[in-house]
N, CA, C and O atoms as a DFTB+ gen file, in Angstrom:
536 C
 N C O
     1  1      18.055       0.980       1.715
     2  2      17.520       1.015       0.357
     3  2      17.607      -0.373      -0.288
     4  3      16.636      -0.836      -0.886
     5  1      18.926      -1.131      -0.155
     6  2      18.989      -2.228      -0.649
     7  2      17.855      -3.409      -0.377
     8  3      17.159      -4.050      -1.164
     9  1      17.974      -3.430       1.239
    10  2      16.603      -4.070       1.873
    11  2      15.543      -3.970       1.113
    12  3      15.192      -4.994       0.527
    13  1      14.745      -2.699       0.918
    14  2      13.362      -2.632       0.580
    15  2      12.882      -2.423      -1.092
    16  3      11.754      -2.440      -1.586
    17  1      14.321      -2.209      -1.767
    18  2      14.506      -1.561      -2.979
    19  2      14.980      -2.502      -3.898
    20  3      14.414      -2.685      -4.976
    21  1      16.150      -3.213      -3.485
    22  2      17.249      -3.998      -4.349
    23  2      16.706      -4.767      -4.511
    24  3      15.591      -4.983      -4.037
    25  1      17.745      -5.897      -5.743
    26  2      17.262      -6.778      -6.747
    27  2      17.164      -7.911      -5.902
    28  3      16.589      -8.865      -6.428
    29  1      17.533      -8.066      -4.825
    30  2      17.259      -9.541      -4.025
    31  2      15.633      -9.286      -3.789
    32  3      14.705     -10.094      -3.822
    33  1      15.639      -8.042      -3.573
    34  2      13.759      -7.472      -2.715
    35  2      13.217      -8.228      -3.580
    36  3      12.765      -9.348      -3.343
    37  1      13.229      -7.473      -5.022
    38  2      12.404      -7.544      -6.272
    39  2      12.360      -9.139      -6.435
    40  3      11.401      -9.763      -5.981
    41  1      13.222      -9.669      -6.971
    42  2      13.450     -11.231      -7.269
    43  2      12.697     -11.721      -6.102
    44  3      11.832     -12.456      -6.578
    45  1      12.588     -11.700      -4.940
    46  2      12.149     -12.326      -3.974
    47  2      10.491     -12.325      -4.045
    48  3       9.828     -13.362      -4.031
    49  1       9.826     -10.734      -4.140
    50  2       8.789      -9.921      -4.482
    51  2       8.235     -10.940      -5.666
    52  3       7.069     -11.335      -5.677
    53  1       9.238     -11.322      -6.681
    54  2       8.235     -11.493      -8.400
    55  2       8.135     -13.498      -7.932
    56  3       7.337     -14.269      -8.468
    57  1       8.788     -13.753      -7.246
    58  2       8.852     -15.262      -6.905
    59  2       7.277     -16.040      -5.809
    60  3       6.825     -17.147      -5.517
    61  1       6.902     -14.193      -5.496
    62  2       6.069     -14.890      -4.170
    63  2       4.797     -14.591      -4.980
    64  3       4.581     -13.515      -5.538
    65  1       3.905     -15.751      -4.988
    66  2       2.587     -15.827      -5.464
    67  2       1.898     -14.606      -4.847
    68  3       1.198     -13.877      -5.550
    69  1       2.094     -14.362      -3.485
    70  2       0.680     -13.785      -2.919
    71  2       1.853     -12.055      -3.076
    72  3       1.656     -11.098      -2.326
    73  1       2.690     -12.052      -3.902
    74  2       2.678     -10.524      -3.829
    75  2       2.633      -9.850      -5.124
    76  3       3.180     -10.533      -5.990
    77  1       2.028      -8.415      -5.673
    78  2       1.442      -8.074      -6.927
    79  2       1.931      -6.850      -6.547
    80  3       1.916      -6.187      -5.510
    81  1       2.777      -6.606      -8.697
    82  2       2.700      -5.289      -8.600
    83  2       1.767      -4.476      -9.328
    84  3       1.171      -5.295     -10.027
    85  1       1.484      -3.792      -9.472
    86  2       0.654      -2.720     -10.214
    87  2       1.320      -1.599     -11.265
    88  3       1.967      -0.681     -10.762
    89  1       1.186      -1.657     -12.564
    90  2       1.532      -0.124     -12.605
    91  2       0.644       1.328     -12.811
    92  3      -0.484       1.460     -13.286
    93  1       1.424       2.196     -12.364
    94  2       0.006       3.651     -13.232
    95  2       0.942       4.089     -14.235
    96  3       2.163       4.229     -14.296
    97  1      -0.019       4.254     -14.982
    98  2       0.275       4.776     -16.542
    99  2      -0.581       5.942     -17.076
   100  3      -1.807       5.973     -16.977
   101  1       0.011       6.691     -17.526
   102  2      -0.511       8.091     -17.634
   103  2       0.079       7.810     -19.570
   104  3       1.303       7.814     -19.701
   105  1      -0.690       7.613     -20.785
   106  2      -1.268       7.096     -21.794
   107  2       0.037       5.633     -21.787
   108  3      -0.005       4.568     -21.171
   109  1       1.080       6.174     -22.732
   110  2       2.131       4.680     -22.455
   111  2       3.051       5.306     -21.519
   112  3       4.043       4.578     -21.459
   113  1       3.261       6.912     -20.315
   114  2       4.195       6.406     -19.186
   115  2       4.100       5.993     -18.394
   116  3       3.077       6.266     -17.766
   117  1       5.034       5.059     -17.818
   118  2       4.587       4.886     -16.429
   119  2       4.984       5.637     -15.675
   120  3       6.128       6.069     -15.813
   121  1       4.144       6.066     -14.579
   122  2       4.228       7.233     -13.774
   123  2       4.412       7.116     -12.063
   124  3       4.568       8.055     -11.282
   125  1       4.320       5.216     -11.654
   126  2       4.014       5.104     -10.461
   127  2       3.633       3.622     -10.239
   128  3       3.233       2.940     -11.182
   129  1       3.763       3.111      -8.949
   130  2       3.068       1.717      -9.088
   131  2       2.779       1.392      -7.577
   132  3       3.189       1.914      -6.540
   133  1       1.942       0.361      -7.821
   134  2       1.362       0.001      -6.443
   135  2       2.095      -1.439      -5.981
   136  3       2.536      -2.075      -6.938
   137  1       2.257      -1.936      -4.904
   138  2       2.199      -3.117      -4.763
   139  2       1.705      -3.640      -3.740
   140  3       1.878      -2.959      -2.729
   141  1       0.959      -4.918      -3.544
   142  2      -0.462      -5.418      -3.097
   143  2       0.568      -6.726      -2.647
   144  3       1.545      -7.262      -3.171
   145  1      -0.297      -6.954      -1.237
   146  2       0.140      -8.632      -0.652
   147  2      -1.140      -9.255      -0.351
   148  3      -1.834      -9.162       0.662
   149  1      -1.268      -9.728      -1.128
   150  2      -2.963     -10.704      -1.375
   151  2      -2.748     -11.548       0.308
   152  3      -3.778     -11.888       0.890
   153  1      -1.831     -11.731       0.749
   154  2      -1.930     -12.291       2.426
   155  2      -1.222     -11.777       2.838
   156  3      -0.100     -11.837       2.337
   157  1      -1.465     -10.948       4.021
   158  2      -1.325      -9.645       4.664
   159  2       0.141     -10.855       5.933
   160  3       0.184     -11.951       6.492
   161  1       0.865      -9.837       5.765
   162  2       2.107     -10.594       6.695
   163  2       2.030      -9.452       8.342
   164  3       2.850      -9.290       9.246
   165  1       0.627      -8.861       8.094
   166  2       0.067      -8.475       9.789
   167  2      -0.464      -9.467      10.701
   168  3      -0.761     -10.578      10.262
   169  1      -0.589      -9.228      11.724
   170  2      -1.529     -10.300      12.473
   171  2      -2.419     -10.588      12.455
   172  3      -3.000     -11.611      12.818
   173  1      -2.724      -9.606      11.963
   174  2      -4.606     -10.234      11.205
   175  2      -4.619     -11.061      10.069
   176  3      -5.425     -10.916       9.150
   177  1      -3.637     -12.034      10.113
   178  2      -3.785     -12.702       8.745
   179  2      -4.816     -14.095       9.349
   180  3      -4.466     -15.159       8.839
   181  1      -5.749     -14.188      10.128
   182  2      -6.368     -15.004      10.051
   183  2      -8.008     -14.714       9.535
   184  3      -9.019     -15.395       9.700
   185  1      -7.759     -13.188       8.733
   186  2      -9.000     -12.665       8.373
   187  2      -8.419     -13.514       6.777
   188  3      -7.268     -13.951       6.779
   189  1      -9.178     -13.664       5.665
   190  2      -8.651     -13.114       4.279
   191  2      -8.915     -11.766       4.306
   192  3      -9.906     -11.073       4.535
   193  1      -7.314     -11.504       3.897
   194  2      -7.235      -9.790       3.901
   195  2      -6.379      -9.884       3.039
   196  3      -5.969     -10.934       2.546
   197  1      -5.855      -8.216       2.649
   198  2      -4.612      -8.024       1.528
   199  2      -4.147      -6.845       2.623
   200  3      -4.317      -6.469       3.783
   201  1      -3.619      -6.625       1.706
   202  2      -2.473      -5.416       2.071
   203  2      -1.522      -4.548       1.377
   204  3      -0.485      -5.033       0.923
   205  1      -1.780      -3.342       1.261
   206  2      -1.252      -2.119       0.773
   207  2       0.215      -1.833       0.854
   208  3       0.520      -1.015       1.722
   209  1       1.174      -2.324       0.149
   210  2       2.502      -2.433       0.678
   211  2       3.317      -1.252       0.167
   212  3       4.169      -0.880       0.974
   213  1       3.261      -0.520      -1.062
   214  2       3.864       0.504      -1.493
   215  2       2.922       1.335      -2.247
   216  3       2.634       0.614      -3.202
   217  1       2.354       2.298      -2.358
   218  2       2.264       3.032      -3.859
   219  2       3.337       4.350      -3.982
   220  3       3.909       4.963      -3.080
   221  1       3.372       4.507      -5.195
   222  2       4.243       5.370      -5.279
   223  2       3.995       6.188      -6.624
   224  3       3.998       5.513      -7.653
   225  1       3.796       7.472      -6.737
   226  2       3.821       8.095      -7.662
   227  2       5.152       9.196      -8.009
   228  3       5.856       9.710      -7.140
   229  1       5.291       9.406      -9.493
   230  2       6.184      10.909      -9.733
   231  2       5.835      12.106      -8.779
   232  3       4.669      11.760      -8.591
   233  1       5.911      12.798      -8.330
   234  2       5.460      13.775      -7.470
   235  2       5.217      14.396      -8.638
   236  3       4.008      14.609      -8.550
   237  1       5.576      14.835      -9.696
   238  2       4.554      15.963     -10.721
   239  2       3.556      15.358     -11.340
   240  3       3.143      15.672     -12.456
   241  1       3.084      14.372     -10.572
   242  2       1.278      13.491     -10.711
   243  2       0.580      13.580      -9.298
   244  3      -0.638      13.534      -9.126
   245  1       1.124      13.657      -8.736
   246  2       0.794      14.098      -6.983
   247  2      -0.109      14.517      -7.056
   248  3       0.063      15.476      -7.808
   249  1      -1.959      14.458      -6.527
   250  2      -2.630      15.671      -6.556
   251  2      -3.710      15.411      -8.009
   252  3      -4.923      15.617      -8.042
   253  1      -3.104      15.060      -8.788
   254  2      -4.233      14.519     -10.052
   255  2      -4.963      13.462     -10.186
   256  3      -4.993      13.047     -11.344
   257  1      -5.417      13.017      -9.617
   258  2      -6.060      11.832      -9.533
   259  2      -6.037      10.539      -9.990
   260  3      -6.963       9.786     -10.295
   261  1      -4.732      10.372      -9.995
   262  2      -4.303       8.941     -10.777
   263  2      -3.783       8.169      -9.356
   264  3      -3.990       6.957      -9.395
   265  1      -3.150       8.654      -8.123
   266  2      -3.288       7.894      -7.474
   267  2      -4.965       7.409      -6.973
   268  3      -5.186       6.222      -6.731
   269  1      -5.809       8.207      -6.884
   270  2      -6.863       7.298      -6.496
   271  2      -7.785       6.759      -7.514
   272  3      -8.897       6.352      -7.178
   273  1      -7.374       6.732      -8.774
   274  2      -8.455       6.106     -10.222
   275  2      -7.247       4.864      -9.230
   276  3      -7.728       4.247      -8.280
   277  1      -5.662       4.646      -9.637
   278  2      -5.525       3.480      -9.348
   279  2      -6.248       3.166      -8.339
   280  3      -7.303       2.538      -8.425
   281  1      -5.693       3.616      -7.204
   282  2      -6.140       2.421      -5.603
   283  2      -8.119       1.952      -6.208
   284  3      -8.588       0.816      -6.138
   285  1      -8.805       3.077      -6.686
   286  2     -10.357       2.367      -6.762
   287  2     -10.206       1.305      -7.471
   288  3     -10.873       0.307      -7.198
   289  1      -9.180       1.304      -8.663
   290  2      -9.285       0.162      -9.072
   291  2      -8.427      -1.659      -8.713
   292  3      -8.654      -2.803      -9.108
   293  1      -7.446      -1.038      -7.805
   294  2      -6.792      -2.156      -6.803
   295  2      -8.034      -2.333      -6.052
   296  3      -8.395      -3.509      -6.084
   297  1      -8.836      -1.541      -5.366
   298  2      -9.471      -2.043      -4.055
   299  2     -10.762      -2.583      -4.920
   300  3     -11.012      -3.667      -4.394
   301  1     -11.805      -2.351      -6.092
   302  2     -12.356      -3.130      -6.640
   303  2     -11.994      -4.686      -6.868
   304  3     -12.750      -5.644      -6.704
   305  1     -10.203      -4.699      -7.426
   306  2      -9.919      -6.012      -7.823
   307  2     -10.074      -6.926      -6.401
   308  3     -10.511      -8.070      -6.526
   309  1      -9.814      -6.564      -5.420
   310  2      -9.474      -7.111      -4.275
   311  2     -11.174      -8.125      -4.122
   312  3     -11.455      -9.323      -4.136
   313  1     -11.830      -7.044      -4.009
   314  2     -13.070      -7.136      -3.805
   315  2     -13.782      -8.518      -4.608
   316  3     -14.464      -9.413      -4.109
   317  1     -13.357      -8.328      -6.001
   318  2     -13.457      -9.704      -7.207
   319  2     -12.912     -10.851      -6.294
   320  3     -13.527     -11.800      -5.808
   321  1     -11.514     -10.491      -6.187
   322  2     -10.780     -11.844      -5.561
   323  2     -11.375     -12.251      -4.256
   324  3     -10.649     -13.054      -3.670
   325  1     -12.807     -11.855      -3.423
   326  2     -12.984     -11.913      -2.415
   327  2     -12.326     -12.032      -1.209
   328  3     -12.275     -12.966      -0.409
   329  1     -11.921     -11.136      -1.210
   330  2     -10.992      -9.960       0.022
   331  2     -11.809      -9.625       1.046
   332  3     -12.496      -8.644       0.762
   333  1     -12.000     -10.065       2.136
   334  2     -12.742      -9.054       3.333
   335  2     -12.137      -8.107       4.021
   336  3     -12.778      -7.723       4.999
   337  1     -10.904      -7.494       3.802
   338  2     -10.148      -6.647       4.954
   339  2      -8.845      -6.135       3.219
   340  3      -8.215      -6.728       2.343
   341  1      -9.151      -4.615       3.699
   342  2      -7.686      -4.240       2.965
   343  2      -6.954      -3.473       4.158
   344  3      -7.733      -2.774       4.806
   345  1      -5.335      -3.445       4.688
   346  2      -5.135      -3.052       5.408
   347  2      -3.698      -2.260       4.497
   348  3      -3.253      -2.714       3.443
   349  1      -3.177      -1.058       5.178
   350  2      -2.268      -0.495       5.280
   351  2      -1.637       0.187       6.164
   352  3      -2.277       0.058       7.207
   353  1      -0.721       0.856       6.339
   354  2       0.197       1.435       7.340
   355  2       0.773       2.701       6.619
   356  3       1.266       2.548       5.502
   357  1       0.742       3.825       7.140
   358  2       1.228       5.476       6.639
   359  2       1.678       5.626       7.871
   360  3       1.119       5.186       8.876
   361  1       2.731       6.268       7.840
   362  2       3.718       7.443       8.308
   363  2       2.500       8.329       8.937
   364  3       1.651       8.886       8.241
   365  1       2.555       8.378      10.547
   366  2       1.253       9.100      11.363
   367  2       1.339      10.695      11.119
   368  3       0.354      11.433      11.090
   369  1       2.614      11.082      10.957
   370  2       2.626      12.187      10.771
   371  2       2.147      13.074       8.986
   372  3       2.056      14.285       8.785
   373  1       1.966      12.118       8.140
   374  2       1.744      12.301       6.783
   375  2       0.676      12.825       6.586
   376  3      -0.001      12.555       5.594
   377  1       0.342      13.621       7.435
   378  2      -1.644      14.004       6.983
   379  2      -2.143      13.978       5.288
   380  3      -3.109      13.293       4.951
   381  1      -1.601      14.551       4.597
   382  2      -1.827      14.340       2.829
   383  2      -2.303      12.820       2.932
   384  3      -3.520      12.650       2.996
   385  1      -1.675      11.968       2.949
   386  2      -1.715      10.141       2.800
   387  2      -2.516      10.078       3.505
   388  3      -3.490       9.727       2.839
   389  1      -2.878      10.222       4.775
   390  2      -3.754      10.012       5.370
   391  2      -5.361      10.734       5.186
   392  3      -6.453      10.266       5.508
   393  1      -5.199      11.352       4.883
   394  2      -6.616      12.057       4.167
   395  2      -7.173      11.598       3.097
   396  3      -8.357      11.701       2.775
   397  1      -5.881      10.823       2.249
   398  2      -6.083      10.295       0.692
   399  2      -6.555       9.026       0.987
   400  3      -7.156       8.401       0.113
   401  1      -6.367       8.532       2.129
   402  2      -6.671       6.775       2.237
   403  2      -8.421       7.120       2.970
   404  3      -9.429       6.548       2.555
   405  1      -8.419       8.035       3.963
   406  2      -9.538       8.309       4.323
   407  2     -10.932       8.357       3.552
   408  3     -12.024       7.811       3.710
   409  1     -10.272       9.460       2.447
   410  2     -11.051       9.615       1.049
   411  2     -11.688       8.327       0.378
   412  3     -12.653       8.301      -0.387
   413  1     -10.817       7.112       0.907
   414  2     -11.166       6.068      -0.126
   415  2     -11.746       5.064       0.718
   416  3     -11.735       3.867       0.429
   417  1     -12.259       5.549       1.770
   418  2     -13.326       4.832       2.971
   419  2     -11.737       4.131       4.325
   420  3     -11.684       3.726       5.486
   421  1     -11.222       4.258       3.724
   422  2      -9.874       3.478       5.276
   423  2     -10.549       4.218       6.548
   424  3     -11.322       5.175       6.579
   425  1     -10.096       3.595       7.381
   426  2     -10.199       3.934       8.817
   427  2      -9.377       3.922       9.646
   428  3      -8.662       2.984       9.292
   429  1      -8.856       4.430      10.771
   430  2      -7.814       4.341      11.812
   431  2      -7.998       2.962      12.460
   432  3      -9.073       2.842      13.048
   433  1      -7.044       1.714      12.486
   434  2      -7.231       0.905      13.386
   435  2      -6.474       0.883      14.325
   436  3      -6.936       0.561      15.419
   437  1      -4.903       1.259      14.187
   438  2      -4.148       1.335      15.454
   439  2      -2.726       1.773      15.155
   440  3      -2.345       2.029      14.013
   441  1      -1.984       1.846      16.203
   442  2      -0.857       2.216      15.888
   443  2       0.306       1.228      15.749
   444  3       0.289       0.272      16.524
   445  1       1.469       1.338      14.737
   446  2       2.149       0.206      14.795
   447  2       3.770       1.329      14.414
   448  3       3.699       2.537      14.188
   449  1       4.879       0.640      14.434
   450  2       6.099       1.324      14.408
   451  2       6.907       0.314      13.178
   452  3       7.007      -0.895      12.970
   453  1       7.419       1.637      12.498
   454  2       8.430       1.340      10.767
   455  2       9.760       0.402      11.820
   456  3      10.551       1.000      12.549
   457  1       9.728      -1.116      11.656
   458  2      10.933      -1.408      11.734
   459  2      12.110      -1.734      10.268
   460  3      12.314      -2.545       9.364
   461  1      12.605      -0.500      10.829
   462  2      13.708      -0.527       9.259
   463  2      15.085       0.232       9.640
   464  3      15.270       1.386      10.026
   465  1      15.751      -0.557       9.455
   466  2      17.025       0.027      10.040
   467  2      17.386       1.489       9.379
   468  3      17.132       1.849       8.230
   469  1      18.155       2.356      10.584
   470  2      18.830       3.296       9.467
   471  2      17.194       4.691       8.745
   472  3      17.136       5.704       8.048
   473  1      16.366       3.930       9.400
   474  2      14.914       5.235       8.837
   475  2      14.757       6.287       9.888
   476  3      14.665       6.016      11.085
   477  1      14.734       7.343       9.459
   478  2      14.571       8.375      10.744
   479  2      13.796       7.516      11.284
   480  3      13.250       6.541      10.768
   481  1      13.741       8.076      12.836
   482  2      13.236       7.829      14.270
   483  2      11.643       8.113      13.899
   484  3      10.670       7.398      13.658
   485  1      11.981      10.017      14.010
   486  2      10.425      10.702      13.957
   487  2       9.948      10.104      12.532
   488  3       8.981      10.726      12.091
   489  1      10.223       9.451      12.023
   490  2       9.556       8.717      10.614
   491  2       8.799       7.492      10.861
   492  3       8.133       6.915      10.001
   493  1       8.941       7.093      12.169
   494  2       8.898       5.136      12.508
   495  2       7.702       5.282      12.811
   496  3       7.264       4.132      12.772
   497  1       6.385       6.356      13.259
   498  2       5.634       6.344      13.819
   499  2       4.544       5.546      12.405
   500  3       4.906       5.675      11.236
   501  1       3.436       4.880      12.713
   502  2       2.490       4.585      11.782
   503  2       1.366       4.508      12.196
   504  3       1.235       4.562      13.419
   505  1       0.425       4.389      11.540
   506  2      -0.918       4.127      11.477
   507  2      -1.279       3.217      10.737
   508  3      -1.301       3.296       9.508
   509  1      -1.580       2.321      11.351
   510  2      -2.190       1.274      10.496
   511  2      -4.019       1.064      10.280
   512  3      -4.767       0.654      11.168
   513  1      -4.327       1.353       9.264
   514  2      -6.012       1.479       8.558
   515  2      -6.048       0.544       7.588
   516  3      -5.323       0.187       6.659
   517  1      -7.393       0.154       8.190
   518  2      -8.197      -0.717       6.870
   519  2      -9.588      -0.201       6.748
   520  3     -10.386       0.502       7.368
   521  1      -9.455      -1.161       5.213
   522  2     -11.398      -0.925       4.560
   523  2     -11.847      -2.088       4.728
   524  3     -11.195      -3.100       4.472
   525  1     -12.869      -2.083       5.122
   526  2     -13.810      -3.087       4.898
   527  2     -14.373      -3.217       3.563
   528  3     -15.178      -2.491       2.981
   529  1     -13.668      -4.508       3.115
   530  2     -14.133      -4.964       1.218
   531  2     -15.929      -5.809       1.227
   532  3     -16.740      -5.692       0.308
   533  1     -16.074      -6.334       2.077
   534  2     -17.178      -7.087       2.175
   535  2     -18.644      -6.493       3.011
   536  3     -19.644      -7.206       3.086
């Protein structure tokens, strides 16, 4: 948790130009947030691409459409900033997430594995999908 969560993450996170957070706001709460790596730390970073690094909602917003008003409007901005590649990575077994990224044009590109210490095993599996912005 400390790794991906704690205040070294964050401080490190608000210091790096190419990483953005997002929030969702449901009138003034916030309910959830995204965060975006304008240069994708995959191997495809010799595309300009971004990359989908967290979203996260309340689970009693789950299902209402505020996660995807946000992402249309992350993957529009991307698009401004001339972005050719948005990529992300879900948990293979997550069908919900994966249907939701589908929904928003993603595609299956391949498989890749959660290195994170200490994360379930059957959790490590991923999928990594992108959209084509251009």
């Amino acid at each position: 948790m400390e790794q991906e969560f704690g205040s070294n993450r964050l401080k490190s996170d608000l210091n790096d130009a190419n990483c953005h957070y997002f929030f969702i706001k449901k009138d003034v709460e916030t309910i959830g947030f995204i965060k975006i790596n304008t240069k994708s730390s995959l191997e495809f970073s010799e595309l300009d691409n971004c990359e989908l690094d967290k979203i996260y909602l309340f689970p009693k917003y789950s299902g209402l459409g505020f996660g995807k008003t946000a992402m249309t409007k992350i993957i529009k901005l991307m698009q401004e900033k001339g972005k050719t590649i948005f990529f992300l990575c879900v948990i293979d077994s997550n069908k919900n997430a994966i249907a939701f990224y589908e929904r928003l044009g993603f595609e299956y590109h391949s498989k890749t594995i959660l290195d994170i210490l200490y994360f379930k095993e059957d959790l490590k599996g991923m999928n990594r999908m992108c959209l084509k912005l251009s």
